[in-house]
Every structure is written in structure tokens, then in C-alpha cells.
N, C-alpha and C positions, 0 to 999 in steps of 0.2 A: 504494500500500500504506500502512496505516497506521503511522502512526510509532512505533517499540518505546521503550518506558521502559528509560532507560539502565541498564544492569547492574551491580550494584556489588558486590565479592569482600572478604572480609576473614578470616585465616588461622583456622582450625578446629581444634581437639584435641577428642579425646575421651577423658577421663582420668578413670582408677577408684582413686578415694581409699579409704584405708585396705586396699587389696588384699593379702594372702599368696600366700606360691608356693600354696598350697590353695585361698584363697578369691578371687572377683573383684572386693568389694571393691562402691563406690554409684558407677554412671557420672555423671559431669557433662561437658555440653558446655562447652567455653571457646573465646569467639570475641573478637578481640583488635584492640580499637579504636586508631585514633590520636588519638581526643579524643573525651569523650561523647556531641559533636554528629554523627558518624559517624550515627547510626541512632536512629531515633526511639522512643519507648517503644512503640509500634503496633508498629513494624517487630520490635523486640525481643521483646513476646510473642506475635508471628506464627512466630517461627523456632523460639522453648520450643513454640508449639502444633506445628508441623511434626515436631520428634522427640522428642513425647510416646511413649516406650515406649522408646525411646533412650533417653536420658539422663532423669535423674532432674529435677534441673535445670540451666538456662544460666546461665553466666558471663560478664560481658561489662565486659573490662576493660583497662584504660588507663594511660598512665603521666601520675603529675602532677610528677612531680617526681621526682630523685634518689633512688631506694630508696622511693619512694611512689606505692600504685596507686590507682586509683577502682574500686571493684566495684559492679555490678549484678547481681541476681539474679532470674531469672522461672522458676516453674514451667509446665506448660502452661496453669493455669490464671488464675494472677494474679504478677504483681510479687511478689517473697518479701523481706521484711524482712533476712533472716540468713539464710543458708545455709553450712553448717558445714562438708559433706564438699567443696562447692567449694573453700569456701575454699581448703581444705588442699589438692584436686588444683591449683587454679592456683596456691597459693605456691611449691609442691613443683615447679613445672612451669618459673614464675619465673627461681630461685632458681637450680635444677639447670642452665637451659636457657642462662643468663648468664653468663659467669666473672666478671662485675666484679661480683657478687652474689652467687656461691658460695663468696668470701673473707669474706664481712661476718655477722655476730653475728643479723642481724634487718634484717628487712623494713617497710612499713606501709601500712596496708589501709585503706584511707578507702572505708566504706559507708553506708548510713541510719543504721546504727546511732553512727556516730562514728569514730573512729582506732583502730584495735586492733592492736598488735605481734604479727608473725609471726616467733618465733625458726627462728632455722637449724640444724638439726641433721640436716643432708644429709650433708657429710661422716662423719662418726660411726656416724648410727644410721641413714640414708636415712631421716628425717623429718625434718619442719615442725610445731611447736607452736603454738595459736595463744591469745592471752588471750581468754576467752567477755566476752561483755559480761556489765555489771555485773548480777548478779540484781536480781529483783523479785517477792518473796514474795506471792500473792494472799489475802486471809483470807478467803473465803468457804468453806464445808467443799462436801465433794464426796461425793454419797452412794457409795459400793458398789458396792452393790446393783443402783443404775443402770447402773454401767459395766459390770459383771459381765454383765446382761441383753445390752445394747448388743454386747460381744464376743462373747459366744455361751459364755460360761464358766460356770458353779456359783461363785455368790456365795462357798461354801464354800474352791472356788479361792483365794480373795485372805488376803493375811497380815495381820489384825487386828492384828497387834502393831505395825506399824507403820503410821506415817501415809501415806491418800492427799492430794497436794498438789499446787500450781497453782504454776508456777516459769516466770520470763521471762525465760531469758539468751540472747536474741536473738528467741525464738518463745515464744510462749504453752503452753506444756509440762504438760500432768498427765501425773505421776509417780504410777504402781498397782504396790503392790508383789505379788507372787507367791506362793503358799508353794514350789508346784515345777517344778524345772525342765521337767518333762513336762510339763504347762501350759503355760508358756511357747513350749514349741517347738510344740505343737497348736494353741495359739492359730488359728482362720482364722476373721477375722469377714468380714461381709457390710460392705462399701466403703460401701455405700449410708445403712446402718444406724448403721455409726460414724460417718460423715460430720453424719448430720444431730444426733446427741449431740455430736459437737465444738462443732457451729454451734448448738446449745442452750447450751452451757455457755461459747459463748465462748475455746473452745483448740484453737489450729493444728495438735498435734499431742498421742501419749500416749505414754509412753517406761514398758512394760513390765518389770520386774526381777526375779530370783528369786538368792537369795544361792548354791544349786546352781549349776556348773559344769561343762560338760564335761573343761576341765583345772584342776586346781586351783592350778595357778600364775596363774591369772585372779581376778578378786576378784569380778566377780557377770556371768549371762547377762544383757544385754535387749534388747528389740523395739523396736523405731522405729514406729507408725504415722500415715502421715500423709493421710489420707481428704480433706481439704480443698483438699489442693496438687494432686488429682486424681487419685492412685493410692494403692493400699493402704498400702503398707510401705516403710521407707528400710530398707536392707538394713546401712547403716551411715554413722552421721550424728556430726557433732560439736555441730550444737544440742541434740539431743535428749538425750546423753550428757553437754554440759556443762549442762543444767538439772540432771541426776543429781546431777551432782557436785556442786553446790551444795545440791542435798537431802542429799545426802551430809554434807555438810561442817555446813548447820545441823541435822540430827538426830544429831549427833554419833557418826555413822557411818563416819564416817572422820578421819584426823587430817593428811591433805594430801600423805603421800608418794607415790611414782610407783607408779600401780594400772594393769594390764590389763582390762578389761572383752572377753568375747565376744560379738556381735550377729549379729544374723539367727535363721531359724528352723534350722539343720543341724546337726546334733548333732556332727557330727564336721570340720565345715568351716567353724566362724564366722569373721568378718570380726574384724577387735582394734582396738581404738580406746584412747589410752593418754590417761591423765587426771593431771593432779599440781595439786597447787595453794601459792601462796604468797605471802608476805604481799613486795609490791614497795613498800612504803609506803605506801599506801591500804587495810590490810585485805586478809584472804585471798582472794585470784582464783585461779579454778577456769581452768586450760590443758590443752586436748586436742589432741591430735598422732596422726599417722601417716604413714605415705605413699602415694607413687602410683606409675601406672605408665599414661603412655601411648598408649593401643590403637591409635587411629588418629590421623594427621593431613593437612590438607590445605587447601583453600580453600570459603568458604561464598558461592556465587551468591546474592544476594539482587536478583530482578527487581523 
């Protein structure tokens, strides 16, 4: 008989970041290395292709040190620079899952993008906050018109009074703003369609906004769409919200204190994704928080 490639197992979650007792919140897989050489970059986005429709994306993460992790991130399609709602299910998962971690202030997240503090606030509020990376304002303008076509909306749809803009605080981000919230929740473009205007214009993803809410203890609705990473919509993301909030923060739409935002397309069941920003020495940084919850766990066979 031929001889079998040895089997190799490594502990599995499947954790839905920013979830309500209402909403379920952006699945991510988190598979948990004991050193980055566990598993090869092939092997890693073989396993993101395998539960594509499962999770949104995988997590694949390690310890380096004392209170510091390595993360990787794969969509089904490619390696992902940032992923945001991970983040937050594995810190939340971390944190909670540790007691020599559940006593401490903050965490740290060593990914492509650099070192990023994960505050603790499990105790308290059962959330994880985390610093977005630094922005990176694009100056090229973005027609309308365009995206308008591309979504499947009436140009008339979109709110003139404010700017559309190209924002990098982890992913390549255009931010459209909305005039209403029915719009926003219709929203259903063609995958195909948006996919190929991201990869014209050069951006991972487009983070929808309309300043209507379905509660008004929320500060604005929006949509995650990420055509590129291979499926339509993040149902609830923290790159996509922390590029907001730095549009936020430079169109002087906000002044930094702790905002709820609602995401997804459900009128009555969105996902909440919490935003605040502030100035740690370096100038105001935009941190997004929520938490998680869970769903399954176990071991991932990798033949």
C-alpha cells in the first residue's frame, strides 16, 4: 500500500466577532499555531479555500512572546493584509480563554501591518478594543457616478454633501457616503461587477454609510463590501469601520468620543461595532472594539 502523508491536527474555533444576543455577528476561523513554521503559506490558504462560506476569514496565530501574538490572515482567496473582525474574535478568545491575560490592561498583535495594542475590556464591557493602523489618505478623487452604476444604485442615491474617499487603515477602503438609510439596506450589487471596479480603482474593499439609523443611540448605518476577498459583504468588520472613522475624524465629523455604529443589511438586527479615538501621543488613532462568542471548537486535520 502506498504510504499516507503524515496527519497533522492543530486546535480550531470558530468565533463571531462583534455578535449581539440579536445578531450573529462576521464568522472567523482561528487555528492556533505553536510557531509560524507549523504550516506553510500553501497549507494556510488551502484550509481559508476549504471553509470558504464558513468563515469569512482565517486566523492563524501564535504566541511570541509574553502577552504577544503573530497573526496571519487568509481569505479564500488571497493572504489578507488586516483583518479586523479577526482580530477582535481571537483577542476576545485570547484574553477570555487565559486567566494570566484576563488580569492585564492589553495584549499585542504582531501582523504585516506592525505591532498594534489590543486593550482589555472583557471584564467590564465583554470587549476587546483594538488600535487600527495608522491611516493613509489616497488623493486621487473617485467618481460617483461610477460606483453608483457598479452597485446597482441611482447616482441620485449618494450624498453630495459629503466626500467620497480612499482610506488605508489596514485595507485599501472607499468610503460612499448615502443619503438613506433604505438605500443602504437595498443595497444588493452583483459580486462580479463590484469586484472588477475595486480591481479598477485599486481598493480591497467599500464601507457604505448613511447618517439614518435604525436606533438612534447608534451614530450612522454601514455596509462592509468586500468583492475581492471572494464574497460579497463582511457583515461586520473592524477595517472597514476603522477607515470610517478616520474619514470621520479628518472630515470633521466626529470629535473622537465613544460612537456605536450598526452594520449589515437588517433593519432590525444589525451587528454594532464600537469606535472611539484618541490622541496616545502620536496624534489621534481611531480604536474599534466589540466582542465575540465562540460557536464551535475542536481540532483541524490537515492531511
Amino acid at each position: 500500500m502506498p504510504e499516507q502523508s503524515p496527519v497533522k491536527s492543530f486546535p480550531f474555533k470558530k468565533i463571531d466577532a462583534f455578535a449581539t444576543a440579536t445578531s450573529a455577528g462576521n464568522p472567523a476561523g482561528a487555528i492556533y499555531l505553536s510557531a509560524p513554521t507549523d504550516m506553510t503559506a500553501e497549507e494556510m490558504q488551502r484550509i481559508a479555500r476549504e471553509l470558504r462560506g464558513f468563515v469569512s476569514e482565517v486566523g492563524y496565530v501564535w504566541e511570541i512572546d509574553d502577552g504577544v501574538y503573530g497573526l496571519k490572515y487568509y481569505s479564500s482567496e488571497r493572504e489578507v493584509a488586516f483583518c479586523g473582525h479577526a482580530t477582535i474574535a481571537i483577542a476576545h478568545d485570547l484574553i477570555g480563554s487565559k486567566p494570566a491575560l484576563l488580569g492585564r490592561k492589553s495584549i499585542r498583535i504582531v501582523n504585516n501591518m506592525g505591532t498594534l495594542t489590543v486593550e482589555n475590556r472583557i471584564e467590564g464591557e465583554n470587549a476587546v478594543f483594538v488600535a487600527a493602523p495608522e491611516p493613509v489618505f489616497a488623493t486621487a478623487r473617485i467618481d460617483g457616478g461610477g460606483f453608483a452604476e457598479a452597485a446597482g444604485i441611482d447616482p441620485g442615491d449618494l450624498d453630495r454633501e459629503k466626500p467620497i474617499s480612499v482610506v488605508n487603515a489596514g485595507l485599501e477602503t472607499l468610503i460612499v457616503p448615502i443619503r438613506r438609510l433604505e438605500t443602504v439596506l437595498r443595497m444588493s450589487p452583483r459580486l462580479e461587477v463590484l469586484k472588477s471596479y475595486c480591481e479598477a480603482h485599486s481598493v480591497d474593499i467599500v464601507t457604505v454609510y448613511s447618517h439614518q439609523t435604525a436606533d438612534k443611540a447608534n451614530a450612522y448605518r454601514t455596509r462592509v463590501f468586500a468583492p475581492t476577498f471572494g464574497y460579497l459583504e463582511d457583515p461586520a468588520t473592524g477595517s472597514g469601520n476603522a477607515a470610517f472613522g478616520c474619514y470621520l475624524l479628518k472630515n470633521g465629523m466626529w470629535d473622537g468620543s465613544s460612537i456605536s455604529l450598526e452594520q449589515n443589511g437588517d433593519l432590525a438586527r444589525p451587528n454594532i461595532v464600537r469606535l472611539l479615538a484618541r490622541d496616545d501621543g502620536g496624534g489621534m488613532r481611531v480604536w474599534f472594539g466589540g466582542g465575540a462568542i465562540v460557536r464551535i471548537r475542536g481540532e483541524y486535520f490537515l492531511v
